[in-house]
C-alpha positions in Angstrom: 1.9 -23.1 8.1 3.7 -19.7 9.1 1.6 -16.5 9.0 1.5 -15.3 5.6 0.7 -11.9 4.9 -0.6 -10.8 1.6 0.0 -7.1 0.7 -2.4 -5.0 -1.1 -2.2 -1.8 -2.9 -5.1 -0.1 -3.8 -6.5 -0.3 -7.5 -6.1 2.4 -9.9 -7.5 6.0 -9.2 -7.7 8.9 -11.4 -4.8 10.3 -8.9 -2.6 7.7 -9.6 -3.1 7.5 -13.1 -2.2 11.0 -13.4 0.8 10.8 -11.0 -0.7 13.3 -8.4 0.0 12.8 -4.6 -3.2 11.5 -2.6 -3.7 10.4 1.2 -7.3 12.1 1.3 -10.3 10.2 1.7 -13.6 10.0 -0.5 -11.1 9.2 -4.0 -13.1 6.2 -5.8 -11.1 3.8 -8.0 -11.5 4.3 -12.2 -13.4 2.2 -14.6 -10.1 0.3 -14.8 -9.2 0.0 -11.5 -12.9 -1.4 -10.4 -12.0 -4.0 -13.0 -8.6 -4.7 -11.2 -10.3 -5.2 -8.2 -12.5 -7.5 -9.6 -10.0 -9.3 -11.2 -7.9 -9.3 -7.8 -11.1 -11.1 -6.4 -11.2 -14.1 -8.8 -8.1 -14.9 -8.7 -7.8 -14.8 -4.7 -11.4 -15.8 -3.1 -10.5 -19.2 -3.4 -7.8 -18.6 -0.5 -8.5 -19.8 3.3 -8.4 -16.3 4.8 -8.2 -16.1 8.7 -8.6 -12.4 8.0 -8.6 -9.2 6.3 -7.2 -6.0 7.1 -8.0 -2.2 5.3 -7.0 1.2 5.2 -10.2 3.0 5.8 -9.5 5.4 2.8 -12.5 4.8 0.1 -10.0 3.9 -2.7 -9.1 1.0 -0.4 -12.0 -0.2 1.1 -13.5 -0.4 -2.9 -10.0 -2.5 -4.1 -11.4 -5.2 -1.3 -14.8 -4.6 -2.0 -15.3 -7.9 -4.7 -13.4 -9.8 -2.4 -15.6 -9.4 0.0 -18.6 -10.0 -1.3 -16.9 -13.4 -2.8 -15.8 -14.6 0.2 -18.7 -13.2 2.5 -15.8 -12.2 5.0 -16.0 -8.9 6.5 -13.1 -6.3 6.6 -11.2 -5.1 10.0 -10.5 -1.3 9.4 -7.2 -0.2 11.1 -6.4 4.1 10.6 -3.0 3.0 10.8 -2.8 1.8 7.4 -3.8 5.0 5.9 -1.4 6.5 3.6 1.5 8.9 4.5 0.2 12.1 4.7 1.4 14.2 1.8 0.1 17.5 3.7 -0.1 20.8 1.5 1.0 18.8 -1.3 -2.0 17.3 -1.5 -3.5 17.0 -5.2 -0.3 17.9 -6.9 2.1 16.6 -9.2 5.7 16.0 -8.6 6.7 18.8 -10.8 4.6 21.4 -9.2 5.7 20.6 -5.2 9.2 21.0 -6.9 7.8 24.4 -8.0 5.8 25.3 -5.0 7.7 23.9 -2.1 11.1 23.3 -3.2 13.5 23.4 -0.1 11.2 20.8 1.7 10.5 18.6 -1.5 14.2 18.7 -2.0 14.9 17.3 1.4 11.8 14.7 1.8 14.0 13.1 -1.7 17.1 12.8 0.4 15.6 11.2 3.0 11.6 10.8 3.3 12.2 8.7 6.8 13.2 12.0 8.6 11.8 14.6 6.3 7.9 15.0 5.7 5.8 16.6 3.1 4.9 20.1 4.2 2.5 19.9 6.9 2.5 16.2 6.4 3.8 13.0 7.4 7.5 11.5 8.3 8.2 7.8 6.9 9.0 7.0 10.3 5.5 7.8 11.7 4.1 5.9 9.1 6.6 2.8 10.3 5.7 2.9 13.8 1.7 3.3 13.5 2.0 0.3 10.8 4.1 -1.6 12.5 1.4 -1.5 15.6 -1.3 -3.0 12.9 1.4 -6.1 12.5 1.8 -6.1 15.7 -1.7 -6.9 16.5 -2.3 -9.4 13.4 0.9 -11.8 14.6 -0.9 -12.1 18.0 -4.2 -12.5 17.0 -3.6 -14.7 14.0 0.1 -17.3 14.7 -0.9 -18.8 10.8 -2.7 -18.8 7.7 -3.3 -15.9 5.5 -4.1 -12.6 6.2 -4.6 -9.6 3.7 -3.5 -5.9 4.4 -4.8 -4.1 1.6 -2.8 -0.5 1.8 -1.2 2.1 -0.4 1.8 2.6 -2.3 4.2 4.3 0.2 2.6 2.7 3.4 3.0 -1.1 2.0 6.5 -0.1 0.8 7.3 1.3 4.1 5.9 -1.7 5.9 8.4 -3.8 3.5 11.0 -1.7 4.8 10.3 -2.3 8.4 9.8 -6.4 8.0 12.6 -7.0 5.8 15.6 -4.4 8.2 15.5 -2.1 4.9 16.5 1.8 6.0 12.9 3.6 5.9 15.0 6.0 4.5 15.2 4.3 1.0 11.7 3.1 0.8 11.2 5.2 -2.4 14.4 4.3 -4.0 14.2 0.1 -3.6 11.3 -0.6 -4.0 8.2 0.0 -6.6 4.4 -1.0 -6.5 2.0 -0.5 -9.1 -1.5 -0.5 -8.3 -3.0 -3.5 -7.4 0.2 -5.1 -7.2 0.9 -8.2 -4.3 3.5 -8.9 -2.3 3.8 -12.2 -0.2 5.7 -11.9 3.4 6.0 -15.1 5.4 6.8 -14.3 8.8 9.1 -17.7 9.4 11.1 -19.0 12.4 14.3 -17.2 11.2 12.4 -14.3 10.3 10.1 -12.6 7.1 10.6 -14.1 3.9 9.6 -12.4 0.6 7.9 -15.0 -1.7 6.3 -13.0 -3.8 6.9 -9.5 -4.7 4.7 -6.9 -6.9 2.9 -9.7 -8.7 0.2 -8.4 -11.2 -0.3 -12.0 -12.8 -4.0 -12.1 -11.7 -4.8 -9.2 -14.3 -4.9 -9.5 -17.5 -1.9 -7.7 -19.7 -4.1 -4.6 -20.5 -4.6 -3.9 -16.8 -1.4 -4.4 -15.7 0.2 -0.3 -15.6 4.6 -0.3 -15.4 6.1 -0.6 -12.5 6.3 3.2 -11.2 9.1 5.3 -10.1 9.3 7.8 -7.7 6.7 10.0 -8.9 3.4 9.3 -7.0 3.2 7.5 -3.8 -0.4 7.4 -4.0 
């Protein structure tokens, strides 16, 4: 069996809901999105882990909560799988950065792997402190499954980075929606996508559309 790695995004918070930018710490997940994660868990305990790997953001570390406790596996916190920074643009919506900070929300759209938030974080920092967290998981663990449970723009910028997709584009190919996996199978000719933004383990009431561009939280 090749290493499979299962990719995480958080469950719903009232942030994300709302289409606000969030990479601070202490957010808790909604009524709904404790109930995704719950969800998540039934649907996945049943899995052989060799391990599982969290941001240490709270929103995060409550999505794996129930798996936890189902499994009686303890999580490996890395701070490299935080989410990008989103700097003074913390809290807001799209429409008010626009407003706010225009010249530099206009270029982080052209091109968010060279261009940061203001007073935040550059795709490409977020790929190279990722990719160290990958890094460490393929020499620790050759096979078998491990889960990286993350956030919206770090998981899509990690995509990015396995798959030779330009960092630069990480908001314009690729969506998540909370609670949303992906599967990556790191093969002998290289990753392989067999699952992408999969949402089957909740039931159709849970399940939010597929974002755009709006919110990377």
């Amino acid at each position: 069996m090749p290493l499979r790695l299962y990719l995480l995004r958080n469950a719903e918070t009232e942030y994300c809901r709302t289409g606000r930018y969030c990479s601070r710490d202490g957010v808790s997940l909604t009524q709904r999105g404790q109930q995704m994660a719950d969800f998540f868990a039934k649907a996945y305990h049943q899995v052989t882990w060799k391990a599982l790997f969290c941001s240490p953001l709270n929103h995060a570390l409550e999505t794996v909560k129930p798996l936890c406790q189902a499994t009686g596996l303890e999580v490996q916190c890395r701070d490299h799988l935080r989410e990008l920074s989103f700097g003074k643009w913390e809290g807001m919506a799209p429409r008010e950065v626009n407003q706010w900070f225009h010249d530099d929300y206009i270029r982080w759209l052209a091109d968010p792997a060279w261009n940061r938030p203001t007073q935040g974080e550059k795709g490409m920092q977020v790929a190279r402190r990722s990719s160290n967290v990958l890094s460490e998981i393929e020499e620790t663990y050759p096979d078998g499954n491990v889960l990286i449970v993350s956030h919206k723009a770090t998981l899509r910028i990690m995509l990015c980075t396995l798959l030779g997709v330009d960092v630069g584009r990480y908001r314009d190919r690729l969506a998540m929606p909370v609670t949303a996996v992906s599967l990556v199978e790191l093969m002998d000719y290289g990753p392989f996508v067999s699952r992408f933004n999969d949402c089957t383990h909740l039931p159709p009431h849970l399940r939010r559309p597929w974002a755009g561009n709006g919110s990377d939280e």
